[in-house]
C-alpha positions in Angstrom: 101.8 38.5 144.3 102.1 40.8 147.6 99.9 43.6 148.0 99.3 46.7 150.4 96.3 48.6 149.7 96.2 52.0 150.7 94.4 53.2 153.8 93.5 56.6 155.8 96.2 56.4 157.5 99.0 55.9 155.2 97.4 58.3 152.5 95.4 60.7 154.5 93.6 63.3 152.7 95.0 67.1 152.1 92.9 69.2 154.2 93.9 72.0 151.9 93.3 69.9 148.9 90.5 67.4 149.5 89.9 66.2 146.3 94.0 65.7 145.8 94.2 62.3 147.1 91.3 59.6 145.8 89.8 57.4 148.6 89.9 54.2 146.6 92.7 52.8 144.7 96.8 53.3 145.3 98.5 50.6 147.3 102.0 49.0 146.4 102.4 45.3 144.8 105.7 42.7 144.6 105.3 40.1 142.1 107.4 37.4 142.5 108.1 35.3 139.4 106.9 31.5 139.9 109.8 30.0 137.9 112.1 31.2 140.4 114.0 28.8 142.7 113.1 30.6 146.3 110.8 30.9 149.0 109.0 34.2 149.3 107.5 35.1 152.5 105.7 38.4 153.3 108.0 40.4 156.2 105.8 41.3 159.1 106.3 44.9 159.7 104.0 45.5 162.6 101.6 48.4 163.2 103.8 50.1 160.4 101.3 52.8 159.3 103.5 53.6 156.4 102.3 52.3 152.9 105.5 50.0 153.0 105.6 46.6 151.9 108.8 44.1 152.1 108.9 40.4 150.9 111.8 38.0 152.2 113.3 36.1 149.3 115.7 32.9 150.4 117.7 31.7 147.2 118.7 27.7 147.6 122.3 28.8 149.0 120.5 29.7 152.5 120.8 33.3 151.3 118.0 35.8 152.1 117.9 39.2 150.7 114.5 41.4 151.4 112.7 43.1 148.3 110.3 46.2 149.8 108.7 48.9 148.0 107.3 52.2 149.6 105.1 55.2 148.9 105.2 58.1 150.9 102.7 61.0 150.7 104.8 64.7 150.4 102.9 66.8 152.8 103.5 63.6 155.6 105.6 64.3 159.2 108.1 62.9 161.5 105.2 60.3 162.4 105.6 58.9 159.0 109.5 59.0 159.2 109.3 57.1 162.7 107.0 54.8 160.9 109.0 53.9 157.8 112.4 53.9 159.9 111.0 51.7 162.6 110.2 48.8 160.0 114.0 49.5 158.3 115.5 48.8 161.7 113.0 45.8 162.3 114.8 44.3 158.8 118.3 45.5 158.9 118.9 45.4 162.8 120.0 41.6 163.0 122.9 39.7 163.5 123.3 39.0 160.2 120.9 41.5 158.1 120.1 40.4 154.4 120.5 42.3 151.4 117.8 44.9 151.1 116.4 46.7 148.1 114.2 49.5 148.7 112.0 51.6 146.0 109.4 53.5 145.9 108.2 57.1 145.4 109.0 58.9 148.7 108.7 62.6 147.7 111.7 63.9 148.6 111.5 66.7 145.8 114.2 69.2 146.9 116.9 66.4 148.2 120.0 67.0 146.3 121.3 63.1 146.3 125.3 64.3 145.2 125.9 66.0 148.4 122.9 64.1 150.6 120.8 67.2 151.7 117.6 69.0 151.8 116.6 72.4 152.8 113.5 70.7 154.4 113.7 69.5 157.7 112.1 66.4 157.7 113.4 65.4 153.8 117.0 66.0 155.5 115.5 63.7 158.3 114.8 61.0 155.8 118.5 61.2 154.5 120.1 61.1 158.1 118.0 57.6 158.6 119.1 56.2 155.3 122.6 57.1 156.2 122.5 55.7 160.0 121.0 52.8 158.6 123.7 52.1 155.7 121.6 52.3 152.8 122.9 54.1 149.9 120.1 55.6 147.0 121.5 54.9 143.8 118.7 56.8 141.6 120.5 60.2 140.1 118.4 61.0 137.3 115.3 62.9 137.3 111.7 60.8 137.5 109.3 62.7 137.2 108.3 65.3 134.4 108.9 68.1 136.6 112.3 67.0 136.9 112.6 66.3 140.4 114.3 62.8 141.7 110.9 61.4 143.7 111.8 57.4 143.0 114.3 56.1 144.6 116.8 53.0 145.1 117.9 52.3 148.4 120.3 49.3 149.2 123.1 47.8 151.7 124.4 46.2 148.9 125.6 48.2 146.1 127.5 45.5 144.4 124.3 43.8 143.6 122.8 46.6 141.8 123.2 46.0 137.5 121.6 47.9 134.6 120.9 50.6 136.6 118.6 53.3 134.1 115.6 55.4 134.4 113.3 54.4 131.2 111.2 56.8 129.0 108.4 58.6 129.7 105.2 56.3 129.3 107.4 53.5 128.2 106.1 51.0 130.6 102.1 52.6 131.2 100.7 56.3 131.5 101.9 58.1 134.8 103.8 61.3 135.7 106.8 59.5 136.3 109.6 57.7 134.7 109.8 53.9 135.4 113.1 52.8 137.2 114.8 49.5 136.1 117.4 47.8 137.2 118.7 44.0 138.1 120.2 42.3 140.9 122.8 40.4 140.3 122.3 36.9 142.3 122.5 33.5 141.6 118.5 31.9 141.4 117.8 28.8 139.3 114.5 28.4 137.6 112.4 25.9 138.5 112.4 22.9 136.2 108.7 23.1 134.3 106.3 20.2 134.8 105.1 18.6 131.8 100.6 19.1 131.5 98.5 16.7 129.3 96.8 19.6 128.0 93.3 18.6 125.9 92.9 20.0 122.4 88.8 21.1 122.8 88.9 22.1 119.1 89.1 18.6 118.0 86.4 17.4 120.6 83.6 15.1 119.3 81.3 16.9 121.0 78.4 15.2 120.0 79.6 11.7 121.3 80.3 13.4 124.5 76.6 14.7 125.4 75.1 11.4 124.0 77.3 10.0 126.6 76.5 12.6 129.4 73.2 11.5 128.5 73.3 8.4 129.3 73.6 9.1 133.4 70.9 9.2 135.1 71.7 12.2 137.1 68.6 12.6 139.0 69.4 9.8 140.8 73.2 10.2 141.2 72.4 13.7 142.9 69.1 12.9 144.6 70.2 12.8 148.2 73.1 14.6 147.8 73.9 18.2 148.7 76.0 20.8 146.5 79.1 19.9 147.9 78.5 15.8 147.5 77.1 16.4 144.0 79.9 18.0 143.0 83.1 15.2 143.0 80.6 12.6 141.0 79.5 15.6 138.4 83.7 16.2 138.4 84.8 12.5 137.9 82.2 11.7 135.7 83.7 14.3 133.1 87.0 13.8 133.7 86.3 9.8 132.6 85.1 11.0 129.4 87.3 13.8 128.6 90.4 11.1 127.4 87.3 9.7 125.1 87.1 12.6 122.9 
């Protein structure tokens, strides 16, 4: 799991509406599956004070395609733009760029996604950068009860996108908005599952086991030892008997 928790400066309070915006809570999160055949790294987006996050996934073909979420606060400026765009570039600018997949909430309420513009300067900025940058938003639907389209998809890869659909109202937990789903078509392998001797403690004789715990003379095992020393005999010892049950 990959977090970002939210700060001051990524979710600065409303001076006209103080109590708008909570102090504690908010963030973004990736969770990456642990059956999955890749290495997941966290992608460094440096003094980014966006609340953007972006996790590098390389699948066993040498393949690398970036998963990043973002949350954008409405009443935010052209500082916040910079911000966000800056880390895009960081990602996308290479010789060989990976496959990127962008959502998040970035409160672009009055963008009109069929013809790509806004009637608000710095939404219409937002749009230009997506563009320069060659990332196309796939989300047409509303998401949000009000009807407006505030999560979006962003991707250089289209082709990967499956399964596209914006799910019910409070299908997945309570909110405002509508949950986005979709799948990205790739070719990952599962990681074979190790086999665990896993102890049934239902069936424990416990009795046997503290007659035999009893039998240590653990005053004198842990006399001279500290916490740390004490603890690797207190361990073993337990482990021994455990198969005994």
């Amino acid at each position: 799991v990959f977090r970002l928790d939210r700060s001051s400066k990524s979710h600065p309070p409303d001076p006209s509406d103080p109590k708008k915006f909570r102090k504690n809570g908010g963030g973004v999160l990736i969770g990456v599956r642990v059956d999955l055949n890749v290495i997941s790294k966290k992608v460094s987006l440096s003094n980014c004070p966006a609340e953007m996050l972006a996790v590098q996934l390389t699948l066993e073909n040498g393949m690398k395609c970036v998963i990043s979420t973002c949350y954008r606060v409405g009443t935010l400026g052209m500082y916040n733009h910079d911000s966000v765009v800056r880390s895009l570039r960081s990602i996308l600018c290479k010789k060989k760029p990976p496959k990127v997949f962008l959502v998040g909430d970035f409160n672009l309420s009055r963008v009109s996604w069929t013809d790509m513009s806004s009637p608000v300067s710095i939404e219409q900025a937002f749009v230009d950068s997506f563009n320069e940058l060659g990332l196309k938003q796939l989300v047409d639907n509303p998401t949000h009860i009000k009807g407006n389209t505030l999560d979006i998809l962003l991707t250089n890869h289209e082709a990967a996108i499956n399964n596209l659909s914006i799910l019910d109202h409070d299908s997945v937990c309570k909110s405002d908005h509508f949950p986005v789903q979709f799948d990205i078509r790739c070719n990952v392998k599962r990681k074979r599952s190790t086999k665990r001797k896993c102890y049934n403690f239902k069936r424990a004789n416990w009795d046997a086991l503290n007659n035999d715990l009893l039998q240590v003379n653990w005053n004198a095992l842990f006399r001279t030892r500290d916490i740390d020393q004490c603890w690797n005999p207190g361990r073993n010892g337990h482990s021994a008997l455990i198969p005994l049950l």
